[in-house]
N, C-alpha and C positions, 0 to 999 in steps of 0.2 A: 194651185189652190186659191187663187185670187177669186173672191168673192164680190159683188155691188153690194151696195146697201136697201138689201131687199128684206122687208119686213116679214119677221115669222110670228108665230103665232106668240102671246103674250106670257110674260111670267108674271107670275101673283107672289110678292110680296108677301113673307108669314110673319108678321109680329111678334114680339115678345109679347107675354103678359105680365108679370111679375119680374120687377128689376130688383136685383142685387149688387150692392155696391161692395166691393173689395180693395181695401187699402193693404197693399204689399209692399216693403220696403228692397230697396236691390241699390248698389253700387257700381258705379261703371267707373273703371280706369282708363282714359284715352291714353293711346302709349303715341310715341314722340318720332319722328322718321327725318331721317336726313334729308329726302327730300320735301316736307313742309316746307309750305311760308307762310304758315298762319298758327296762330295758335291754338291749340284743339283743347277749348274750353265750354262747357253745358250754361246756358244760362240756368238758374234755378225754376223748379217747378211750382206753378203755383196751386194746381189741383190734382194732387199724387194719387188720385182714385181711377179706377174703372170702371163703371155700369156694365151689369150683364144683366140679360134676363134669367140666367141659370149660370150654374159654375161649366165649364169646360169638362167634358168626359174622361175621365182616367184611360191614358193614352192613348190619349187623339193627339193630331201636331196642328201646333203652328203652320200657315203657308203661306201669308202675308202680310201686312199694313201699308195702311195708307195717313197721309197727317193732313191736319188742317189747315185750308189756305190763311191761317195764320199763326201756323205753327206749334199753338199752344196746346197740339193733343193731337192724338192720331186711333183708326182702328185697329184692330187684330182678329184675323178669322183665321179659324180652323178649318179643318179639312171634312169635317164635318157641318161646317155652317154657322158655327156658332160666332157670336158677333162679340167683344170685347170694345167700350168706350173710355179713353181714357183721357185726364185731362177736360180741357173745355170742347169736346168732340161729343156729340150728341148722340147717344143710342136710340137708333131708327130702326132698328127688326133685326131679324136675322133669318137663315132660312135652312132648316134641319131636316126638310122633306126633300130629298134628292134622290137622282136619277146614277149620279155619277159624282164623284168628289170634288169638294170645292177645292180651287190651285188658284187661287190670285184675289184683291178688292183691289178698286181703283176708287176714289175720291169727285165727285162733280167740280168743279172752277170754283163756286161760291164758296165750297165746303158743307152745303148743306143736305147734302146725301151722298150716297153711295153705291156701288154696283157691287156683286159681286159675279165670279163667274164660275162654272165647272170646267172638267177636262171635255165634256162631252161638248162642250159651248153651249151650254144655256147661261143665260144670262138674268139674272134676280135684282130689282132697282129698288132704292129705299130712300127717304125724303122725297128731294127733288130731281133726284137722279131719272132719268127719263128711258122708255123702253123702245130702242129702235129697232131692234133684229136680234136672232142667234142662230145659233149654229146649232142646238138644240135638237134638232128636227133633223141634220143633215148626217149622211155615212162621212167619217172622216178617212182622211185616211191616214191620218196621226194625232192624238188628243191634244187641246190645248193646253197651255202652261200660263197663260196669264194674258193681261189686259191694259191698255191703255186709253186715258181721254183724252181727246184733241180740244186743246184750251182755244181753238179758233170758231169750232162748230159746237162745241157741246156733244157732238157723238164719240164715237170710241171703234178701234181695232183692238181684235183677237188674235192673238199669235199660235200658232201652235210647232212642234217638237220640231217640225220637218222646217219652220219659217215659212209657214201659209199666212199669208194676210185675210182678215176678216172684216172689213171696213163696213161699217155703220153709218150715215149721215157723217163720212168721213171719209177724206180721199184716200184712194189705193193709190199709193207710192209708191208699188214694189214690192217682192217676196223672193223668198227661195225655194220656194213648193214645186221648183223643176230643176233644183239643181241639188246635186250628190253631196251631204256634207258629209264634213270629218266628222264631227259631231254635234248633237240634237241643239234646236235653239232651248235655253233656259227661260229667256224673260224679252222684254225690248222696253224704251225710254220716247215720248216725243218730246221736241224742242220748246223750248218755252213757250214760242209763239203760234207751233200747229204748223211748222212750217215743211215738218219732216219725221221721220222716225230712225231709229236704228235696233236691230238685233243683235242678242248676242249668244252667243253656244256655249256650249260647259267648258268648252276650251279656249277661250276669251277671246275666240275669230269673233269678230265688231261687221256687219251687213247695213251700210247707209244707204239713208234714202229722202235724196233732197235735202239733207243737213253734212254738213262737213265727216269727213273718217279723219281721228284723230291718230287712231295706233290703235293696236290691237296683241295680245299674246297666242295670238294664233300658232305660232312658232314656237313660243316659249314652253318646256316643260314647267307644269306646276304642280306644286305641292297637296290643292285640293281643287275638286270644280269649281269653274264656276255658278254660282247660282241664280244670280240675279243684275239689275244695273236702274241706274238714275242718273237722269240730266244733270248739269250744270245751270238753271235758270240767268246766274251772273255772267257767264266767260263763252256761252254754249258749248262746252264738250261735258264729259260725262266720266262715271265712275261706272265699277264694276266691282263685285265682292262674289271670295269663293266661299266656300262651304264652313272653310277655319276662320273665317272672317279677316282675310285678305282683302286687301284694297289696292285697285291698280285705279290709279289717274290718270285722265286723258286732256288737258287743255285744261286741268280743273283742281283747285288746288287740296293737296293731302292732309285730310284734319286727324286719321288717327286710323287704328285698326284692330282688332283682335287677333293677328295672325299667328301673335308667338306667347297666346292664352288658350292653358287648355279649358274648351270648353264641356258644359254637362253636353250639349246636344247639337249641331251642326246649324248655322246659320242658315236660314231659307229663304230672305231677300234682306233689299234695303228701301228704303226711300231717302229722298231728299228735300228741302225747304224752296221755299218760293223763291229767295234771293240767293240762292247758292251757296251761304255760309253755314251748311252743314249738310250733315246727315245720320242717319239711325240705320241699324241692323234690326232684324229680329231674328232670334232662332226657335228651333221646334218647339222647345219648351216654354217659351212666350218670353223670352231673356231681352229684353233691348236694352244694344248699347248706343248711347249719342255722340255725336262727335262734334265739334263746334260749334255754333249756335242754336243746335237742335236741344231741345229739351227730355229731360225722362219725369214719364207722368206715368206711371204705376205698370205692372205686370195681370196678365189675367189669373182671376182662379181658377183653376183646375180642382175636378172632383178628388177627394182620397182614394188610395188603393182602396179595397173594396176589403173588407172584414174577413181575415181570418176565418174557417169554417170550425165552426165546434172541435175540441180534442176526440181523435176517433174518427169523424168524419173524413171521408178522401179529398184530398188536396194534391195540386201541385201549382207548381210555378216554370215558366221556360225563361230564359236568357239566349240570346243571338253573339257569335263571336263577331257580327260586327253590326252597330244597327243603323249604319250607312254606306253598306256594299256598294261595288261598285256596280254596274250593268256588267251582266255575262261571269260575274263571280261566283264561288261558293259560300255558303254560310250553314254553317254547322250548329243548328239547336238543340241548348244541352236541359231537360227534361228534368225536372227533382221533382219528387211525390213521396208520399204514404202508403202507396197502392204498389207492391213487389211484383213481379211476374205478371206483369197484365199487358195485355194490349196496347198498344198508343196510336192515333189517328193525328196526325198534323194538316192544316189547313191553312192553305195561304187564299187572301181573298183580296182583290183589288181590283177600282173600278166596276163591272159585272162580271171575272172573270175569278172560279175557284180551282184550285187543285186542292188535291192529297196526295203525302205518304203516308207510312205507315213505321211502326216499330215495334217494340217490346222492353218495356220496365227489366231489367237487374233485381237481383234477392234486393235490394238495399233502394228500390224505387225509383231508379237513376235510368235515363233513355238518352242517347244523343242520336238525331236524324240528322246528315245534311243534303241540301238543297243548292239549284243551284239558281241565279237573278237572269234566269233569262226574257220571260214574256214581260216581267213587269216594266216600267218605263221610269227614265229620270223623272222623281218630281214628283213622283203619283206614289201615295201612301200604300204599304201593304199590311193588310192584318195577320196576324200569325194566331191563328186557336188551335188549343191545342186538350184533345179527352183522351184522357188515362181510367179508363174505367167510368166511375160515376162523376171522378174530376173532370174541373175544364179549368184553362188557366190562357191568358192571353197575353201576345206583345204585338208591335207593329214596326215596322222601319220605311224609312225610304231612299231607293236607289239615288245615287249618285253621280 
């Protein structure tokens, strides 16, 4: 899957119109590890807001941040495009008109814009972030998962599931787009200098390229995937974080983790600071934690559930017995309504791709369908709709 940096045709940029600023308070406990040798302490925040143009959609997720080349604020996008500013991070657009789901931001060098990218590779530029190429336009033949800048050229590679490299005004070092993995790449990291990249899988196999391999749990049984990874800018090795917000250090030193907190919703990256004394998580639900000299500057808003429908009116609501399966699991959607003996129609939707089953309500309004995670892919949100008659009621999850 090795691509040149051959220019496609252009993304346009949608702007907000209307900013809203949401002040959220949240708590982060960095917890302490034998192997530390720094102290996993937050500098304090000095602008605990957000700027959005609009609140976040009642369940959409989280799918990454990126922080500012001076640490004092980072973004937050959705999977739907919406863009969260927090801290001294400036809100520069965001983009809600899409082809395919957004799955990663990466940041420009200055800090004065941003990319965003889909699974499909297009790629969306904001400030000064500059538009070199996408994948947009190309049959893949595994969707991407996320993005990096090369702080030597100012362009950017696209990684996708399989480890296809996608190089922009950026050198191809390398990919795994012809070789068998154990399993899918998550995320990848370049070196401080632009001098290299590396990959990583949900199984925290590490794929380098022109930068050192420090270690990897490729071998190791782990508790949850992996999900994501960031350089070291101080030491040049790198971190890795799974889904419980575990943290494996590589050359790099260990400031804290969430691994033995439960959390409301599954972490879905990290980033890290320019000098290497820190870094931050985010999970679905816009949760960030910091860990040494990273700061936290506010959460995004999210829209409320959506109003109750009149008494009498048909309603329901569905719940997932797990709403981060794994690939190739089952998940069993258990159906509550007002509507008895009726019909049920379940909907799974991700990416361009939909299925249905089917069921039937109990005297008492109750349905359970189960399904099983096979088309969908690590990474990539899926919507669950679900009509019970004249109701409709929705969730979403993402594989694992």
């Amino acid at each position: 899957m090795e691509r040149s940096s051959v220019a496609f045709k252009s993304a346009v940029a949608k702007l907000g119109i209307g900013l809203a600023v949401a002040l959220l308070a949240a708590t982060c406990l960095p917890l302490g590890s034998a192997k530390t040798a720094a102290a996993t302490t937050s500098i304090p925040h000095a602008v605990a807001t957000c700027t959005q143009a609009a609140e976040f959609p009642y369940g959409s997720a989280i799918v990454g941040m990126a922080a500012t080349s001076d640490d004092g604020g980072y973004w937050i996008v959705n999977n739907e495009g919406y863009v969260a500013a927090c801290g001294d991070a400036p809100y520069l657009g965001e983009q809600t008109s899409l082809n395919a789901p957004i799955v990663g931001i990466a940041a420009t060098p200055d800090g004065d814009g941003y990319y965003l990218v889909a699974s499909d590779g297009g790629v969306f530029t904001f400030g000064d972030a500059r538009f070199q190429g996408s994948a947009g336009s190309l049959t893949l033949n595994k969707p991407v998962v996320g993005m990096e800048v090369d702080p030597a050229t100012g362009g950017y590679w696209l990684v996708a599931t399989d480890g296809g490299i996608f190089a922009y005004d950026a050198p191809f070092l390398g990919s795994t787009g012809s070789i068998r993995l154990n399993q899918p790449v998550v995320g990848m990291a370049a070196a401080a200098d632009g001098s290299g990249y590396w990959l990583v899988a949900s199984d925290g196999g590490i794929f380098a390229y022109d930068v050192p391999f420090w270690g990897s749990t490729g071998s190791i049984h782990l508790n949850k995937p992996v999900v994501g990874m960031a350089s070291d800018a101080g030491s040049g090795g790198y971190w890795f974080v799974a889904s419980d917000g575990g943290i494996f250090a590589f050359n790099a030193l260990f400031y804290g983790s969430t691994g033995s907190i439960v959390l409301n919703k599954q972490i879905v990256g990290m980033e890290s600071n320019a000098t290497g004394s820190g870094y931050r998580f985010v999970a679905a639900d816009g949760g960030v934690f910091p860990y040494g000299t990273s700061g936290f500057y506010a959460t995004p808003l999210f829209a409320p559930p959506p109003a109750p429908p009149p008494a009498g009116s048909p309603s329901c609501t569905v719940s997932l017995s797990n709403d981060n399966p794994p690939q190739y699991s089952s998940v069993i959607a258990t159906i509550t309504s007002n509507v008895p003996n009726t019909a049920v129609t379940l909907t799974k939707a991700y990416r361009k791709t939909t299925s249905s089953q089917s069921g039937m309500t109990n005297s008492s309004g109750t349905a359970t369908i189960a399904f099983n995670i096979s088309a969908p892919l690590v990474g990539v949100a899926v919507v669950v709709t679900v009509y019970v008659g004249a109701a409709t009621c929705r969730t979403s999850f993402t594989p694992s």
